[in-house]
Every structure is written in structure tokens, then in C-alpha cells.
C-alpha positions in Angstrom: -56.5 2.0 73.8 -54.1 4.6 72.6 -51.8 4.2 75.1 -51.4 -0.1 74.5 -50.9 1.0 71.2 -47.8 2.9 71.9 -46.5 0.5 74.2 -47.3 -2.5 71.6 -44.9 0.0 69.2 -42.3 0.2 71.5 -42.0 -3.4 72.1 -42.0 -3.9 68.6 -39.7 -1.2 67.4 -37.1 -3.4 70.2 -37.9 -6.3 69.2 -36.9 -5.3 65.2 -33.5 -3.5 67.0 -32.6 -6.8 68.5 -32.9 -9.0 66.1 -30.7 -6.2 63.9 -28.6 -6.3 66.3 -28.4 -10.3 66.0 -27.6 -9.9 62.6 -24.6 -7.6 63.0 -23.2 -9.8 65.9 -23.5 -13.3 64.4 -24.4 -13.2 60.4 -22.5 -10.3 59.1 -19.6 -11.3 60.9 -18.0 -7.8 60.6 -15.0 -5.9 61.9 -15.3 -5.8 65.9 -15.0 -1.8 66.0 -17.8 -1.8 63.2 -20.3 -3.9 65.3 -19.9 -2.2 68.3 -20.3 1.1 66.2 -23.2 0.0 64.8 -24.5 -1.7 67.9 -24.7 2.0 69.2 -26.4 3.3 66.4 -29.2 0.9 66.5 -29.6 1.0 70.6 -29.2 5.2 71.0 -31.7 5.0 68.1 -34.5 2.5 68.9 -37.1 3.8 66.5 -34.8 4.5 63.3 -31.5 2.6 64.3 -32.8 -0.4 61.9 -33.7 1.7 59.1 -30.3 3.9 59.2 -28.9 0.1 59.2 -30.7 -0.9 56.0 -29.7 2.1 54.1 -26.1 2.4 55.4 -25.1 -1.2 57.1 -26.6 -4.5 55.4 -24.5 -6.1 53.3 -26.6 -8.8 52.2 -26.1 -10.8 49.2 -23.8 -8.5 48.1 -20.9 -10.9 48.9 -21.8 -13.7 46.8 -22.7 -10.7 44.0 -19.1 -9.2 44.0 -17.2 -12.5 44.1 -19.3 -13.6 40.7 -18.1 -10.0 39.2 -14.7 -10.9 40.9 -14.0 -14.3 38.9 -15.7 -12.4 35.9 -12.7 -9.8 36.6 -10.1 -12.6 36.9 -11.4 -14.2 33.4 -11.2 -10.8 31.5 -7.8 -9.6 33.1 -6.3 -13.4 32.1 -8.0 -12.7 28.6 -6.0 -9.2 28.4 -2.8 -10.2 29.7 -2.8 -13.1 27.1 -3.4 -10.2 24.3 0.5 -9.3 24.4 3.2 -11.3 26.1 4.8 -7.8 26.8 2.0 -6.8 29.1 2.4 -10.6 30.9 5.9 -10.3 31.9 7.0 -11.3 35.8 7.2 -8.7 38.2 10.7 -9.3 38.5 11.4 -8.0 34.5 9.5 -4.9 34.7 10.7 -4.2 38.3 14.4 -4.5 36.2 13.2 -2.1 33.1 11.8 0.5 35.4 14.6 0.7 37.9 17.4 -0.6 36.5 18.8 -4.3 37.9 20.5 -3.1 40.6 17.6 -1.1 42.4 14.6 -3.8 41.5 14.7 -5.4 44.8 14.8 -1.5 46.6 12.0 0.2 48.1 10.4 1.5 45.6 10.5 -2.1 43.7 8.9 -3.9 46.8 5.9 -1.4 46.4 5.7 -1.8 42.6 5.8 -5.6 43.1 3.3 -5.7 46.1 1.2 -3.6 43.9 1.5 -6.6 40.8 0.8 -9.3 43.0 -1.6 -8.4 45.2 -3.5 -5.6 43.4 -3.5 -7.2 39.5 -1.3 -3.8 38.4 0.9 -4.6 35.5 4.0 -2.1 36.1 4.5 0.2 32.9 6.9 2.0 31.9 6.6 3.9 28.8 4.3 6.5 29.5 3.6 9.9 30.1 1.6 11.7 32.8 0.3 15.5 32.7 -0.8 16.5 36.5 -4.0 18.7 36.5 -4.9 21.0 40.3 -7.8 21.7 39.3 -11.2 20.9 37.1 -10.3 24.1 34.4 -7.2 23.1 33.1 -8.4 19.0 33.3 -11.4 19.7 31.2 -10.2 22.0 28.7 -7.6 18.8 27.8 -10.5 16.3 28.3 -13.1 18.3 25.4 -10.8 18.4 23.5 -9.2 15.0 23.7 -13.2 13.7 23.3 -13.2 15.9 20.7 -10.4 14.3 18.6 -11.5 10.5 19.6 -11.8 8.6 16.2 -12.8 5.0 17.4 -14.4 5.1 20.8 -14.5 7.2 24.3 -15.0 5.1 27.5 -16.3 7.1 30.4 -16.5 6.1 33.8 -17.7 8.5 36.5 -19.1 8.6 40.4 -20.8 12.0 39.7 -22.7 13.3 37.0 -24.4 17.0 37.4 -27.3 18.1 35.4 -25.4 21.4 34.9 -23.7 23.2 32.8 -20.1 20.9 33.0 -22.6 18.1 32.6 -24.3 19.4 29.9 -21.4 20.2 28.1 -19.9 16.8 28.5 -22.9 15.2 27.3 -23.2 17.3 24.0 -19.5 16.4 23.3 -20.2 12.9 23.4 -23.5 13.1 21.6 -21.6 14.7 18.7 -19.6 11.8 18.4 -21.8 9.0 18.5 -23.7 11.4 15.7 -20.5 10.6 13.9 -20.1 7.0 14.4 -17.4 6.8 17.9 -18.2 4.1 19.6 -19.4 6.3 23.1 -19.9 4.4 26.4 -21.1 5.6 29.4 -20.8 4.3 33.0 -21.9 6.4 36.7 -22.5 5.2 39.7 -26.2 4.5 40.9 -25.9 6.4 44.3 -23.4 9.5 43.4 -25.4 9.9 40.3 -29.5 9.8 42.7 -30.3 13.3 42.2 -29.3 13.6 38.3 -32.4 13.2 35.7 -31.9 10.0 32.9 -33.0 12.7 30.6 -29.8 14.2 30.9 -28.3 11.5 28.9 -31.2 10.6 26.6 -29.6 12.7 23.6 -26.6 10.8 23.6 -28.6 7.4 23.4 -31.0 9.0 20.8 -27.1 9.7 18.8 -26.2 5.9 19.3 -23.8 5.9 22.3 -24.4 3.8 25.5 -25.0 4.8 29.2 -25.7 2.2 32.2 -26.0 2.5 36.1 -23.6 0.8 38.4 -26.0 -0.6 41.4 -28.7 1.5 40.6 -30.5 2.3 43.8 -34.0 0.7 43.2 -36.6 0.8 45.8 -34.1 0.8 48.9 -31.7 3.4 49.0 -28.4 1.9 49.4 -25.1 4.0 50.4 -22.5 1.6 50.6 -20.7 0.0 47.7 -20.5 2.9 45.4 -18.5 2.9 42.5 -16.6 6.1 43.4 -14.1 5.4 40.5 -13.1 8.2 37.7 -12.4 6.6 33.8 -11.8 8.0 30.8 -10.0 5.6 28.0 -10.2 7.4 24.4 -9.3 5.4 21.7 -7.2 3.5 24.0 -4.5 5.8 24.2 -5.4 8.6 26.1 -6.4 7.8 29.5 -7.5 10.0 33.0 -7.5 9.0 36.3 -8.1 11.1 39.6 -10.5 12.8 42.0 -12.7 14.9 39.8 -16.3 14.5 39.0 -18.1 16.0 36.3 -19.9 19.2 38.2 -19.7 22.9 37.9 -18.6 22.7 42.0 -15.4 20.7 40.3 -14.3 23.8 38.1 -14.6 25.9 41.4 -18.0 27.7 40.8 -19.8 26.5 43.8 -20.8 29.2 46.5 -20.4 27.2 49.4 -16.7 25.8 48.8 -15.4 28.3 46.2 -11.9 27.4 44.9 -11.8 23.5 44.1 -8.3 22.2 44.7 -7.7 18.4 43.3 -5.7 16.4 41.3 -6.3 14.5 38.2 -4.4 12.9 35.9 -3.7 12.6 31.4 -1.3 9.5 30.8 -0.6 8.3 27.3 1.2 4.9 27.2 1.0 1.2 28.1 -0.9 2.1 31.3 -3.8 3.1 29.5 -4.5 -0.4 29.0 -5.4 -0.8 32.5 -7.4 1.7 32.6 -9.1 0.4 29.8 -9.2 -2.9 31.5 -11.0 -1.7 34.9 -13.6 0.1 32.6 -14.6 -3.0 31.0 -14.5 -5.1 34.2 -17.1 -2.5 35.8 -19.2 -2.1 32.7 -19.8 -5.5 32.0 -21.3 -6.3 35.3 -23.4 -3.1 34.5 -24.9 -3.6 31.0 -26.2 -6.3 28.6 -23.5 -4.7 25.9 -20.8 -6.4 27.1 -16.9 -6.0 26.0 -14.8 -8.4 25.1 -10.8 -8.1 25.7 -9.8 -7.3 22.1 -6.9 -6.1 20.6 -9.0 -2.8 19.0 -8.9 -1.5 22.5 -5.7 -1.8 23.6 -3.3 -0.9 20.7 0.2 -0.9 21.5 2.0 2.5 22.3 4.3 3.5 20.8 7.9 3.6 22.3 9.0 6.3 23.4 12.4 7.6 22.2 15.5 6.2 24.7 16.4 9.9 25.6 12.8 11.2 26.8 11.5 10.5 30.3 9.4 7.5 30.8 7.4 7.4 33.5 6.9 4.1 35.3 2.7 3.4 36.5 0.7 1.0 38.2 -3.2 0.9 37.7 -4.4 -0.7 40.9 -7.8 -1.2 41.9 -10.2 -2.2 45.4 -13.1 -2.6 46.2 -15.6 -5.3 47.3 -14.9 -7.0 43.6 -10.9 -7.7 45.1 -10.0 -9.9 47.5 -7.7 -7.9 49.3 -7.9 -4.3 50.1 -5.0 -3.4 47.9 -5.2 0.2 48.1 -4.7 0.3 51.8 -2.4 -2.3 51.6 0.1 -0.1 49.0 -0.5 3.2 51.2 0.8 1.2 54.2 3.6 0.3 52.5 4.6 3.4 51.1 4.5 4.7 54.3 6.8 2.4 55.5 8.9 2.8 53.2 9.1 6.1 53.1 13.1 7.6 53.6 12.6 11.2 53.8 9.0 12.7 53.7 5.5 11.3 53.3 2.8 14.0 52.4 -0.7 13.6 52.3 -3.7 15.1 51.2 -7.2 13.7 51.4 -10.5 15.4 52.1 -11.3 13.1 54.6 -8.9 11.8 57.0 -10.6 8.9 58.7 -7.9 5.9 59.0 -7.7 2.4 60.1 -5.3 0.9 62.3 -2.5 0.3 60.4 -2.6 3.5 58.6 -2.2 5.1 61.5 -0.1 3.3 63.4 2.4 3.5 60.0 2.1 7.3 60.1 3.1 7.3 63.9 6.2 4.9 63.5 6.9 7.5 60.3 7.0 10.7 62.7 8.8 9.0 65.5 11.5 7.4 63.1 12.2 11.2 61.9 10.3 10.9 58.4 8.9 14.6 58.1 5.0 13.2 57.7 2.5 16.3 56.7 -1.3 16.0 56.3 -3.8 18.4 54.9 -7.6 18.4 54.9 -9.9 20.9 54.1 -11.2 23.6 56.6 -14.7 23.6 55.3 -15.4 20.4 55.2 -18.7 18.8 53.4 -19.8 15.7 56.1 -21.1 17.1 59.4 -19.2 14.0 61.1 -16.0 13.7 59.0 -13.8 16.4 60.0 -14.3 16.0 63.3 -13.6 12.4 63.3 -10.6 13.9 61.0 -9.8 16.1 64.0 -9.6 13.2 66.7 -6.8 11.4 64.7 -4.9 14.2 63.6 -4.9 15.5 67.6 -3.1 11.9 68.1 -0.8 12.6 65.3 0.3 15.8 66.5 1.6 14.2 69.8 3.8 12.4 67.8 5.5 14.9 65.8 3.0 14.3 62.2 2.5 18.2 60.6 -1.0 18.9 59.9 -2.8 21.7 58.1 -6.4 22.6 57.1 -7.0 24.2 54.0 -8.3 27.2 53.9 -8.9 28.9 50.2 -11.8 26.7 49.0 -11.7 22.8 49.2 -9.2 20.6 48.9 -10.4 17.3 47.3 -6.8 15.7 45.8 -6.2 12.0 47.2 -2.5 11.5 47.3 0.3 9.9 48.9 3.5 11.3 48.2 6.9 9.8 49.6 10.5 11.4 49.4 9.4 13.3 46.3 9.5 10.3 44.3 6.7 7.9 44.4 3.7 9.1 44.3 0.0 7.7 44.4 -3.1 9.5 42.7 -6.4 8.5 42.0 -10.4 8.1 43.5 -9.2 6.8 47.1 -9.7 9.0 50.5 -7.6 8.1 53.2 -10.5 6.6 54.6 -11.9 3.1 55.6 -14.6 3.7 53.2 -12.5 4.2 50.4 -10.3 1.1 51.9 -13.1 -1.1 52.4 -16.5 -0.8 50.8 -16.3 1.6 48.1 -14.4 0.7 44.8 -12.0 2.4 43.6 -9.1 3.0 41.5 -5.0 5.0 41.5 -2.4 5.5 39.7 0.9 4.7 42.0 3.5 6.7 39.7 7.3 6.0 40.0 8.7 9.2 38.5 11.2 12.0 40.3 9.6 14.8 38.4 6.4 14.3 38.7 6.5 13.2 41.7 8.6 16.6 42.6 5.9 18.6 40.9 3.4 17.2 43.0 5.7 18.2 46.1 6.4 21.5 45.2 2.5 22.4 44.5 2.1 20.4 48.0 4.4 22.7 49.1 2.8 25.4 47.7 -0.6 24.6 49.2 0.7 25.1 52.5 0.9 29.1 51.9 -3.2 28.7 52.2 -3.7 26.6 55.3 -4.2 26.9 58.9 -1.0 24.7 61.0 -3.1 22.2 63.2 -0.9 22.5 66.6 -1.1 21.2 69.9 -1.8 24.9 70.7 -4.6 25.3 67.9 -5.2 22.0 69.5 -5.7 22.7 72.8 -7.8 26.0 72.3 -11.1 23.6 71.3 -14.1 24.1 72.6 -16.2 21.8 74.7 -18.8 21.0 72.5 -16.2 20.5 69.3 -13.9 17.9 71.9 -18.0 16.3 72.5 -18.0 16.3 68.5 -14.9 14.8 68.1 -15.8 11.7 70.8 -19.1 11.0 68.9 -17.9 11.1 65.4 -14.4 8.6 66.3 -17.0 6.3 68.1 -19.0 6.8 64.3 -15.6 6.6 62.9 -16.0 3.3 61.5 -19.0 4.0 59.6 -18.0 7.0 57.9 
């Protein structure tokens, strides 16, 4: 009896696979490399395959959900730009402000104006950006910028740890919803699992606002995380980049030690967009919903004609864009790239064109450099990183693995002066499922301050080279096979 029960199981646990595997084939329609990916998955894994689909692979109705939020989006984003006829002017004018008439149609103005058509990213270009490398320095400026908010603090964050950072963040927004700021407070279902609701009952109990963006409910869902990083206080200050709120983010975890990243402070027009995003993603969150008025976008003042302005593009992707507009802006940048392209990204997992733009690079004579971090936190990741940087390498790309802590910045940096920051990885999951959110920032100083500290960081790496190359182990090349066949997944 036993034993027509197990068989009975088997059949049945095949039959579920196959009609799984139905699904991936002929209704999700997906990627070729992705369904054969996760054609493996679910035949290597007859018993669980389907369940590990579910939780990482179904997309669902999610499709028809994202392109309601996505005309939702368009309405809001035609409501702001109608605000000010300044912040609605043709990519031609601001490409002319920025870079003077002579240079608009150059380089550097064919990114800026891909970036305004395809990604929605008004170009700015009176503001000011302060570069943070690492969580201290950022969240010393962030308390006390929260601290000085007079009529509201918008926070939007993938991660939020019931620690002390988190803790401390909390209290400083209770404090001023005690005192009448309007406080607002978005996080991500999945990055934010593991963190108790009670951590943020005493700023509801104050007056402000918190909500979950796809809160996981009964099935655990990985893809589609918000994995974007907000803050918009008082609609002047904003910041943008790759840090979560966490003690491992001020470098105090035992396992990865010293927490290299980058973040961002920019006061100016750009702030608006900021502003903007937060809104987009918090209205399809929460009952409270924002309107597009003019209280929370106030117009910055100019800045004097002999200080540096710094030109800066919001742009953001996800499955609420129709075009993968992130990607699409690295690509470019990479192409267009004269000199140098620099890169740093704690996971290095790209898609074709990515790196079939970073090969051309290297073989044109563009000095391309790469850095990931030694200890890496995905047991599949870095060796998937590893398969693609070993490609690289025979095509003359530098790379280098970090070695003092972890090294968690996402940038693209080309010829010391363009220079993208923000939530992205330079991975398909960033390009593809998760939304998220950079600053592209046309600037020679700070983009040379992010080259020098680049720079810099090479003093504390290993040099990935055909010789470190070739001195792999058998089981690490076996590693590396299985996780670029998983590649697509990751």
C-alpha cells in the first residue's frame, strides 16, 4: 500500500512540474534564456522545482497590476510637470542650459536626452550634490536634516532593521510627527519580512504614516521588490543611493565589517523628482494618497551664476515602466564612453548587451575597470560574477575584488565626467524585475571625486587576472557553470 503511495506521489509531483513547465513555455512568455533556466530548475528539482517557481518565478497578474500603477504614474508625472512650465521644457532647452548650445547634441547630451524621453527624467540643472562612501557620514547629514524638517519628511526604503540605526531613525521621525511634520513612511514588503510592525507603531501612535509596498501575504513572493532608497524633506533636501537603514550599513556587522557605498544629498530642482517617484510608489501603497501640489515641490532657489551647478537626471525602472530605462542609460554610457568607464556593483550579473558594450569598450582601448566585493553575500552571485568577469578579462576589461569589508556602491562612471548613482546592481534583477531608482549626474567634479575615491578603492582589492584566473579550483570552475546556467534568475 505504501509503496503505490509513493509512486502515486511521484506521478503527481511530475505531473504538477509539467504543467509548470507549460506555463513557463507558453503563458509567461518570458525571455528564452529565463525559460530554459527555469526549465532546469523545475526538472533537476521534481519535488520542490514548482514551489521554488511560485516563490521566485510566477508572475501572474502582476502585469496587468503594474500597468494600472503605470498609467496612475503617467497621470501624476503630467499633473507635476504641468505645476511649472520650467520643469516641462523640451529636452532640446535643458540639453542647451546644461551644456551650453554647442555641446547639446554631444555625448553626454544624447544620454541626458535618452534618459528624458525614454526614462520620464526631467534634466536639472541647478543643483547641488554631496557624495557620501559610507552609512556614518550619510546619516549623521540625514538626522539632522530630519531633524530640521519644518513641513514634512518622505521616506522611502528597501530595508528597515529593528536595530539600533532603525530605532534611531524611527524616534527621529516620531518626534516630528509629535510636532506636527507631515511624516510618511514607505518599505518594501519583502526587504522589510523579518522586521516587527511594532517597530514603527510609535511613530503612527505620534501621527505620521507608514505602508508596505507588496506586502508578502500568505505566499512569499521574491520578485518585484521595491529596492528603491527616498528621502524628500520639505521638498528641498533629497537622498538617493544604495544604503539601507541597518547597523550592517554603518559598518558594524561581524560578517562583512567595513561597509563601502555610495549615497547621495542633492538640494535643487532635482529634488522634485525625487519627490515625484515617492508619491508615484506610495500611492499605489496606501489609502492616503498624494496629490501633485505645489506645497511639495517649491521652487529652488537659483543658484548664484558664479557657483557650480550641477546638471541631474532622476530616472526610474521597474515593472511600473515600460522600458527598462536603467539598462538602457548604462548601455549607453558605455558606449559612449571616450576614455574610461568604471564600475562598481556588488553583484555583477549582466545581460547581453551590457556585456557585449563592455567588451567593444575594452577592445576599442576604453580603460573599462570593475569591482565586486570579495566576500560576497548570495552563495550563487559571485560566482556567476566570476564567469563573466573571466570573459571580460580575455578582452582586456580590469577587474578587482574588494577586499576590506563590502563594497555595496552601484555606479557607472565614464571619463571622469558622467556619472550614474543610485538603487541599481549591474544585474538583470535590478534591470528587469526589481524597481528602482538613480541619479545620472553630469558634473566634472563630482564626477572626478567619485574617480579618485574609485581610484582609491583599488589600494584594498585583489586584481582579478587571467593568472588569478586560471589558478581556480575544480569545484569553484563547477560553481561558476551552475550559477551562469542560474544566471538568469539571480
Amino acid at each position: 500500500m505504501l509503496h503505490i503511495f509513493l509512486t502515486a506521489l511521484v506521478w503527481v509531483s511530475y505531473v504538477i512540474n509539467a504543467v509548470f513547465g507549460v506555463i513557463v513555455v507558453f503563458y509567461e512568455r518570458r525571455n528564452p534564456a529565463v525559460t530554459w533556466a527555469w526549465l532546469m530548475v523545475i526538472v533537476l528539482a521534481p519535488y520542490i522545482g514548482f514551489v521554488i517557481y511560485l516563490v521566485f518565478g510566477l508572475g501572474g497578474r502582476r502585469h496587468r497590476v503594474f500597468e494600472e500603477k503605470a498609467r496612475c504614474d503617467e497621470k501624476l508625472y503630467a499633473d507635476y510637470t504641468g505645476l511649472d512650465a520650467n520643469r516641462n521644457s523640451r529636452a532640446r532647452e535643458q540639453l542647451s542650459r546644461l551644456f551650453g548650445p554647442e555641446r547639446a547634441g554631444g555625448r553626454l547630451g544624447e544620454i541626458a536626452y535618452l534618459n528624458y524621453y525614454s526614462g520620464n527624467g526631467p534634466l536639472s540643472w541647478n543643483n547641488d550634490v554631496t557624495i557620501y562612501h559610507d552609512g556614518n557620514a550619510k546619516f549623521e547629514a540625514f538626522l539632522k536634516d530630519i531633524a530640521n524638517a519644518r513641513r514634512f519628511v518622505h521616506l522611502q526604503y528597501y530595508i528597515v532593521r529593528d536595530d539600533a540605526l532603525g530605532r534611531r531613525v524611527i524616534e527621529a521621525l516620531t518626534r516630528k510627527a509629535a510636532e506636527g511634520v507631515e511624516v510618511r513612511f514607505l518599505v518594501d514588503g519583502t526587504g522589510c519580512l523579518w522586521t516587527s510592525k511594532k517597530l514603527f507603531r510609535p511613530l503612527t501612535d505620534a501621527g505620521g504614516h507608514w505602508a508596505e509596498f507588496l506586502p508578502t501575504g500568505f505566499l512569499l513572493r521574491l520578485n518585484f521588490r521595491n529596492h528603491r532608497k527616498i528621502c524628500v524633506i520639505d521638498g528641498n533636501i533629497g537622498y538617493i543611493g544604495g544604503l539601507n537603514i541597518g547597523d550592517e550599513y554603518l559598518g558594524l556587522s561581524p560578517r562583512f565589517g567595513p561597509w563601502l557605498d555610495k549615497h547621495l544629498r542633492v538640494t535643487g530642482d532635482a529634488v522634485g523628482t525625487l519627490e515625484l517617484r515617492f508619491m508615484m510608489d506610495w500611492n499605489y501603497s496606501s489609502r492616503d494618497r498624494l496629490a501633485a501640489e505645489e506645497r511639495c515641490f517649491p521652487k529652488a532657489p537659483l543658484m548664484p551664476a558664479g557657483e557650480r551647478r550641477t546638471g541631474v537626471q532622476m530616472v526610474s525602472s521597474g515593472p511600473d515602466t515600460p522600458r527598462h530605462n536603467i539598462l538602457y542609460a548604462y548601455v549607453k554610457m558605455i558606449a559612449k564612453a571616450e576614455k574610461s568607464v568604471y564600475i562598481q556593483s556588488p553583484y555583477f550579473v549582466p545581460d547581453d548587451s551590457v556585456l557585449e558594450a563592455l567588451r567593444i569598450a575594452a577592445l576599442s582601448g576604453i580603460d573599462v575597470r570593475i569591482m565586486i566585493p570579495a566576500n560576497p553575500d548570495h552563495p550563487f552571485v559571485y560566482p556567476a560574477a566570476l564567469s563573466y568577469l573571466g570573459e571580460l578579462i580575455r578582452n582586456g576589461v580590469k577587474c578587482y575584488q574588494y577586499e576590506n569589508g563590502f563594497v555595496h556602491s552601484k555606479m557607472v562612471l565614464i571619463d571622469g565626467a558622467a556619472a550614474s548613482v543610485g538603487t541599481a546592481n549591474m544585474d538583470v534583477r535590478s534591470f528587469k524585475l526589481n524597481f528602482e531608482i538613480n541619479a545620472f549626474i553630469y558634473d566634472a567634479a563630482v564626477a572626478g571625486e567619485l574617480e579618485a575615491r574609485f581610484l582609491k578603492d583599488i589600494d584594498d582589492c585583489t586584481v582579478i587576472d587571467e593568472k588569478w584566473y586560471a589558478s581556480r579550483g575544480r569545484w569553484a570552475k563547477a560553481k561558476e557553470s551552475v550559477s551562469r546556467l542560474l544566471s538568469p534568475l539571480l
